[in-house]
KEGU-918613 format. One record per residue (C-alpha): chain; residue in three letters; residue number from 0; x, y, z. Coordinates in Angstrom, 3 decimals. Example, Ala and Ser with C-alpha at 12.3 -4.5 7.8 and 13.67 -1.06 7.14 Angstrom:
# KEGU-918613
@c->A	r->Ala	k->0	X->12.300	Y->-4.500	Z->7.800
@c->A	r->Ser	k->1	X->13.670	Y->-1.060	Z->7.140
//
This chain:
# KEGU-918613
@c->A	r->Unk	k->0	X->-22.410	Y->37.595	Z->-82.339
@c->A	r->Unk	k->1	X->-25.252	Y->35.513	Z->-81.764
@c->A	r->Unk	k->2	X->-25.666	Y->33.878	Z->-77.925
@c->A	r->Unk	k->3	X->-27.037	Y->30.366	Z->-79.891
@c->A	r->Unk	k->4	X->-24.663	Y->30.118	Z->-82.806
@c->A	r->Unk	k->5	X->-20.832	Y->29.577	Z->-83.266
@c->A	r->Unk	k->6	X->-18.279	Y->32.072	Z->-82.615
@c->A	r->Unk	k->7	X->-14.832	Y->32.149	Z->-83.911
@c->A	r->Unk	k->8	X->-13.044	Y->31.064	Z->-80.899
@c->A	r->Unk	k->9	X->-15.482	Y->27.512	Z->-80.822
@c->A	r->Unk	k->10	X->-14.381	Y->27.364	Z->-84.701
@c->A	r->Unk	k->11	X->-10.597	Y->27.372	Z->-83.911
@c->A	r->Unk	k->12	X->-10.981	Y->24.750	Z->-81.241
@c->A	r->Unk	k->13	X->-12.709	Y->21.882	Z->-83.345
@c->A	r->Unk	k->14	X->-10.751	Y->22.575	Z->-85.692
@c->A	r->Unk	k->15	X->-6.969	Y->22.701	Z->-83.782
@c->A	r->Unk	k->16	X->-8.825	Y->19.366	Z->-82.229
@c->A	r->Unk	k->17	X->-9.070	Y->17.926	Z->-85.472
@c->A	r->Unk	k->18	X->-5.660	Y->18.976	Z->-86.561
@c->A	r->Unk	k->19	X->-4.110	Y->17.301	Z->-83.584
@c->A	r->Unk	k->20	X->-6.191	Y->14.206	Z->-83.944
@c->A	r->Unk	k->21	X->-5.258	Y->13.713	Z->-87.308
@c->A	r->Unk	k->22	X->-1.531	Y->14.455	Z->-86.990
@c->A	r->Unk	k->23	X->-1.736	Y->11.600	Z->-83.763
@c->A	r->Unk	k->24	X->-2.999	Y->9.253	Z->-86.344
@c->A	r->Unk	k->25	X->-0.206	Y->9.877	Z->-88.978
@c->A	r->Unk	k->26	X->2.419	Y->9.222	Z->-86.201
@c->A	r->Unk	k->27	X->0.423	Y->6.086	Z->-84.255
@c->A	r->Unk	k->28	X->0.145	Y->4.342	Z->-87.785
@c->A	r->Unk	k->29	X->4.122	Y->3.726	Z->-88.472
@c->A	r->Unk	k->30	X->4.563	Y->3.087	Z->-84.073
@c->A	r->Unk	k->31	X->2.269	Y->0.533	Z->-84.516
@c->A	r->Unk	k->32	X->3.330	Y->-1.052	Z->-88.235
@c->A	r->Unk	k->33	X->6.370	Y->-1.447	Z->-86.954
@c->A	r->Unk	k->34	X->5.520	Y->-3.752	Z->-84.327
@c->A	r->Unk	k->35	X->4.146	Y->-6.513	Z->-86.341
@c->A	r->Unk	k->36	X->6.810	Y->-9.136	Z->-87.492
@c->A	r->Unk	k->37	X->8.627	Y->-9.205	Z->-90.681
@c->A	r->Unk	k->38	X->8.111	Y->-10.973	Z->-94.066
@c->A	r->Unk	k->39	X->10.619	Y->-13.793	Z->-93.057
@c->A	r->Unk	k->40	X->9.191	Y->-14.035	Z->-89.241
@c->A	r->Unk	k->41	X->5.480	Y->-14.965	Z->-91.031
@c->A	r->Unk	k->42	X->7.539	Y->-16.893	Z->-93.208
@c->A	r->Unk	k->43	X->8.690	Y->-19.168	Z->-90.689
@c->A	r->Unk	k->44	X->5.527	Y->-19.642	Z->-88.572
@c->A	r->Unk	k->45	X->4.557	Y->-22.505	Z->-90.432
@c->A	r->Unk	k->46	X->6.132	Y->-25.468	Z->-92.290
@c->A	r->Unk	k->47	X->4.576	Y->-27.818	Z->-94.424
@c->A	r->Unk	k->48	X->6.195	Y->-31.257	Z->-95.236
@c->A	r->Unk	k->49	X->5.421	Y->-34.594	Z->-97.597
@c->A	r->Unk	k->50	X->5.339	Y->-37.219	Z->-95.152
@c->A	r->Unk	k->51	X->4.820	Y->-39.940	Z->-98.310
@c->A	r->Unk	k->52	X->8.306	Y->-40.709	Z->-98.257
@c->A	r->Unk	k->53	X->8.598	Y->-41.769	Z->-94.563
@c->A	r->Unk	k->54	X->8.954	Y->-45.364	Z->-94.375
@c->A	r->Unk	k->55	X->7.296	Y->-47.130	Z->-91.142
@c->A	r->Unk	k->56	X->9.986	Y->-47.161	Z->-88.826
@c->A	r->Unk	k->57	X->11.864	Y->-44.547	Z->-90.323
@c->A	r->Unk	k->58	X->12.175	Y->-40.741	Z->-89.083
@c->A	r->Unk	k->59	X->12.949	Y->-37.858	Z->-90.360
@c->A	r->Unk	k->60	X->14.062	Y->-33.932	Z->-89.099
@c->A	r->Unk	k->61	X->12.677	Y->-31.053	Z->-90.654
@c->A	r->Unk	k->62	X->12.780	Y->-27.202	Z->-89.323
@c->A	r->Unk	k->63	X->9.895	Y->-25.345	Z->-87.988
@c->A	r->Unk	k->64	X->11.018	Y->-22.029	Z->-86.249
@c->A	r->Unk	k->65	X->14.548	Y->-22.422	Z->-86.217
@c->A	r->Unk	k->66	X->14.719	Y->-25.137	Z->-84.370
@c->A	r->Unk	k->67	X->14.683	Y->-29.398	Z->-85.206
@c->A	r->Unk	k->68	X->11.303	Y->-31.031	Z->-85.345
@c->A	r->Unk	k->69	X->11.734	Y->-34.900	Z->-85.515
@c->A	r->Unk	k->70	X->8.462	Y->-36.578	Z->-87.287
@c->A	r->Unk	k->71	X->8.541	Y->-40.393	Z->-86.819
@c->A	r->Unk	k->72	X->6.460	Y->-43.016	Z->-88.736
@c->A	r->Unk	k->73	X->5.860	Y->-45.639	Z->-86.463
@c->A	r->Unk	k->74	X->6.354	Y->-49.669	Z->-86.966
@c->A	r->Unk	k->75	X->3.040	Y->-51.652	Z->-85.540
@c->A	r->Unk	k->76	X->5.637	Y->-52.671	Z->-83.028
@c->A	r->Unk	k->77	X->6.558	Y->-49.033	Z->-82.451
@c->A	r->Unk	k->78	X->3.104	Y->-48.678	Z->-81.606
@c->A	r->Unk	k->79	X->2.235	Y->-52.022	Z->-79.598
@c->A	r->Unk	k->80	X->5.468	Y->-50.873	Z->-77.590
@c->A	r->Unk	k->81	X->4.257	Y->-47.385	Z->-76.355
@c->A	r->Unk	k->82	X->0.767	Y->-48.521	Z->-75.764
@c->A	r->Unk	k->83	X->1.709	Y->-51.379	Z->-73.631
@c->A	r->Unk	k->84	X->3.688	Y->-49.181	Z->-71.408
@c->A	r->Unk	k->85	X->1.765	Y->-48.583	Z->-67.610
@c->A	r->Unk	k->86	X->0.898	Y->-44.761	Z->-68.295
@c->A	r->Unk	k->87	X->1.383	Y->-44.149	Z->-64.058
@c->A	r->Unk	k->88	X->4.711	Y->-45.287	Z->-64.222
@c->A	r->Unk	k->89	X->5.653	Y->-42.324	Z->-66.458
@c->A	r->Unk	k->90	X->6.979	Y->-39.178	Z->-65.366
@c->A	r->Unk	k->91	X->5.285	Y->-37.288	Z->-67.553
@c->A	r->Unk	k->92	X->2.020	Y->-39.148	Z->-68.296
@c->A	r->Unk	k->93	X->0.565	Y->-39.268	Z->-72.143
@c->A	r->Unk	k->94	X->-0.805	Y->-41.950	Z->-73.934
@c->A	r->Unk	k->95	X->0.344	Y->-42.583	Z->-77.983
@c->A	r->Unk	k->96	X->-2.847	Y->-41.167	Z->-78.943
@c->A	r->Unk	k->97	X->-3.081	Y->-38.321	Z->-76.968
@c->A	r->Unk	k->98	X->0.998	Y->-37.205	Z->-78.343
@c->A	r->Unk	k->99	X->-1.156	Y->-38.325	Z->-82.432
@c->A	r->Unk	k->100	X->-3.786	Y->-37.401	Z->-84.774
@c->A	r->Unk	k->101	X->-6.655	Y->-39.439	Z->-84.387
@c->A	r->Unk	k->102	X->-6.607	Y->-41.674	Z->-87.574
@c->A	r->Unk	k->103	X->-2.807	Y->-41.141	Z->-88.177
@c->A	r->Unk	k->104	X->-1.365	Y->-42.632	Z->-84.633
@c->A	r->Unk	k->105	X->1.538	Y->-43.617	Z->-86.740
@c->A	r->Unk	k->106	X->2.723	Y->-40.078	Z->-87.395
@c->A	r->Unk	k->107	X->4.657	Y->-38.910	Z->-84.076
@c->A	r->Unk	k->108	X->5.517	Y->-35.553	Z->-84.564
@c->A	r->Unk	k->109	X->7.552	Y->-33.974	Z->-81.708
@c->A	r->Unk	k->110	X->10.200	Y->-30.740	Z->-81.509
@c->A	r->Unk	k->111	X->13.521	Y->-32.360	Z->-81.448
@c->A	r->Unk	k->112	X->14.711	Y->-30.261	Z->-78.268
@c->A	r->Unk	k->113	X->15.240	Y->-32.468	Z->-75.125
@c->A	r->Unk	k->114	X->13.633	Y->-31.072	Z->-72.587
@c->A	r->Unk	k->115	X->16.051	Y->-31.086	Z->-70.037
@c->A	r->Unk	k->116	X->18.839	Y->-28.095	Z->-71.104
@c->A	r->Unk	k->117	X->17.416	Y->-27.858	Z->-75.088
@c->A	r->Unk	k->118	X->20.122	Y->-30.454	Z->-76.767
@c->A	r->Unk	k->119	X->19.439	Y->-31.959	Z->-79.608
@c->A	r->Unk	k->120	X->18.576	Y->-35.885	Z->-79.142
@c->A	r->Unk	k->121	X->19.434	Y->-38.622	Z->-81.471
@c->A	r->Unk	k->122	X->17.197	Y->-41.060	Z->-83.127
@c->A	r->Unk	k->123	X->15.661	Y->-39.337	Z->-85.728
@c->A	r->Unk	k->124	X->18.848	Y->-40.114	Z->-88.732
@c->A	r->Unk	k->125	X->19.881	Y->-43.472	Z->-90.227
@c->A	r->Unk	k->126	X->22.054	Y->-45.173	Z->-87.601
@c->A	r->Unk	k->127	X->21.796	Y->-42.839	Z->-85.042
@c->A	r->Unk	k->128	X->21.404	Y->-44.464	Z->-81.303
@c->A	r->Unk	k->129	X->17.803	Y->-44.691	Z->-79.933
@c->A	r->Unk	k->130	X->18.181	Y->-45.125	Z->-76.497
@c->A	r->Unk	k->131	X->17.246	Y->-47.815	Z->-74.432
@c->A	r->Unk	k->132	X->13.248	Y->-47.707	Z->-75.059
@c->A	r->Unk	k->133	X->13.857	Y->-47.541	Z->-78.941
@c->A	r->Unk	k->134	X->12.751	Y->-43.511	Z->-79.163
@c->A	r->Unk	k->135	X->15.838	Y->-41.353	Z->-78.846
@c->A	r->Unk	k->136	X->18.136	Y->-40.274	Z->-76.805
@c->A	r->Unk	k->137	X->19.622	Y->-37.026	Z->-75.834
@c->A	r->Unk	k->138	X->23.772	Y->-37.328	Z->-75.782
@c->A	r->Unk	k->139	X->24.287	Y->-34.279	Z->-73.642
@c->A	r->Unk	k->140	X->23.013	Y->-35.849	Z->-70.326
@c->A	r->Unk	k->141	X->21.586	Y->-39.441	Z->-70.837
@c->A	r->Unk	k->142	X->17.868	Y->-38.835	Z->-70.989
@c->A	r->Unk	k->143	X->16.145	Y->-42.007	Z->-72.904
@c->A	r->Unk	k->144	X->12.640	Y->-41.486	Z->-74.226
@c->A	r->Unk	k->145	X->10.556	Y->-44.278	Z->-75.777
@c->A	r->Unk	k->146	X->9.026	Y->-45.007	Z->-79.084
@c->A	r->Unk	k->147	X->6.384	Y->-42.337	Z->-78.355
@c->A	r->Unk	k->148	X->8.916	Y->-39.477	Z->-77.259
@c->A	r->Unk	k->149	X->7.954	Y->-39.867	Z->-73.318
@c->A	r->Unk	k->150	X->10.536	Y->-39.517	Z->-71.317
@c->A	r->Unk	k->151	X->11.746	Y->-43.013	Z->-69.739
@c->A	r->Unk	k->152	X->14.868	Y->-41.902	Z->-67.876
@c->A	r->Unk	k->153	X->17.320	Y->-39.301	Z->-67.570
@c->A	r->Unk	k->154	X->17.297	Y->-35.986	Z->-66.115
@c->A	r->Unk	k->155	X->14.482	Y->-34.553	Z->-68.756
@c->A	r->Unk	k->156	X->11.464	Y->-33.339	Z->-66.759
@c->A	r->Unk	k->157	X->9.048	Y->-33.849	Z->-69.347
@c->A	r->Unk	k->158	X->8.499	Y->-35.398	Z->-72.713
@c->A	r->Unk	k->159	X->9.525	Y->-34.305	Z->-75.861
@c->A	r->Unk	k->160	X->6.718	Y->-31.369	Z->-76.858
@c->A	r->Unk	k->161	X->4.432	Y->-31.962	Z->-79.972
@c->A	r->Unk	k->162	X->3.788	Y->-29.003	Z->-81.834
@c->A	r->Unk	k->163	X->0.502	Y->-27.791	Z->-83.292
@c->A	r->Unk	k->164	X->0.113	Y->-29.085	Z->-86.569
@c->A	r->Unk	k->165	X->-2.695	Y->-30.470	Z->-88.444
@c->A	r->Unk	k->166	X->-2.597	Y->-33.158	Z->-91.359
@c->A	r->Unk	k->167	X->-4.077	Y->-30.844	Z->-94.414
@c->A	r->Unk	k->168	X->-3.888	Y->-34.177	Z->-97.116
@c->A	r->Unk	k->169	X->-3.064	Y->-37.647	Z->-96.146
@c->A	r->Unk	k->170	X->0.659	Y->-36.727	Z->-96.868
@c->A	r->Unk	k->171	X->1.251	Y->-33.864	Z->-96.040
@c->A	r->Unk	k->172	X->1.081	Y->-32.265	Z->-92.678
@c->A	r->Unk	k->173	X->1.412	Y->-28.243	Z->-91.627
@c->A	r->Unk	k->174	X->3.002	Y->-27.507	Z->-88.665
@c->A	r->Unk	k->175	X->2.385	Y->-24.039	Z->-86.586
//
């Protein structure tokens, strides 16, 4: 054997190295396939909806990861109502346009999941009651939140959460 070249026993070892490297990828590829989510979890991670049916004062609830999402197209009185409301008097401070789109500050979109125990308030359906600042108003313990979805009063620590979402035609909206 030469002292400079490769003997047999460096031969077996790159190549049992190789074997073993290659046999760790076949069996890390499925371990970590497996972890990403499933056809109907990517399914769910958006939702789109046509808002051009939503008369001004009128709401609607829609679904958007298996829970309620309440969107809300707001009256000029709606709007006139939450703005003229004293932001430090609120619990949980937000003004309309920071809880809107700029452009669309008619368009409240919020999860419909009081944030107080995770009811489900009313306000969103025909006839349903609103509460006493005209937003809705969560049955389970009495928390009121106004025409913007702050909370007003009630046990509800903070304000109804707005979801990412993103306006992707001037009726239609995409929300995750």
């Amino acid at each position: 054997m030469a002292e400079g070249g490769v003997r047999r026993r460096d031969f077996i070892e790159i190549a049992a190295t190789a074997a073993a490297g290659t046999g760790a990828i076949f069996v890390l590829i499925p371990l970590v396939s497996q972890m990403a989510p499933s056809k109907d979890v990517l399914a769910e991670s958006t939702t789109e909806l046509d808002i051009s049916a939503i008369e001004p004062g009128q709401a609607v609830k829609a679904v958007f990861r298996k829970q309620p999402v309440f969107v809300r197209n707001l009256t000029p009185e709606e709007m006139t109502a939450a703005e003229a409301v004293d932001v430090g008097d609120l619990r949980d401070p937000q003004t309309l346009a920071e809880r809107t789109k700029p452009g669309k500050e008619n368009i409240l979109v919020t999860m419909g999941v009081c944030t107080h125990l995770g009811c489900v308030p009313l306000g969103a359906g025909e006839g349903e009651v609103k509460g006493e600042f005209g937003g809705y108003f969560c049955p389970c313990h009495g928390s009121h939140y106004d025409t913007a979805a702050r909370i007003r009063k009630g046990p509800a620590p903070t304000n109804l959460v707005v979801p990412d979402y993103e306006f992707t035609s001037d009726t239609t909206i995409v929300i995750g």
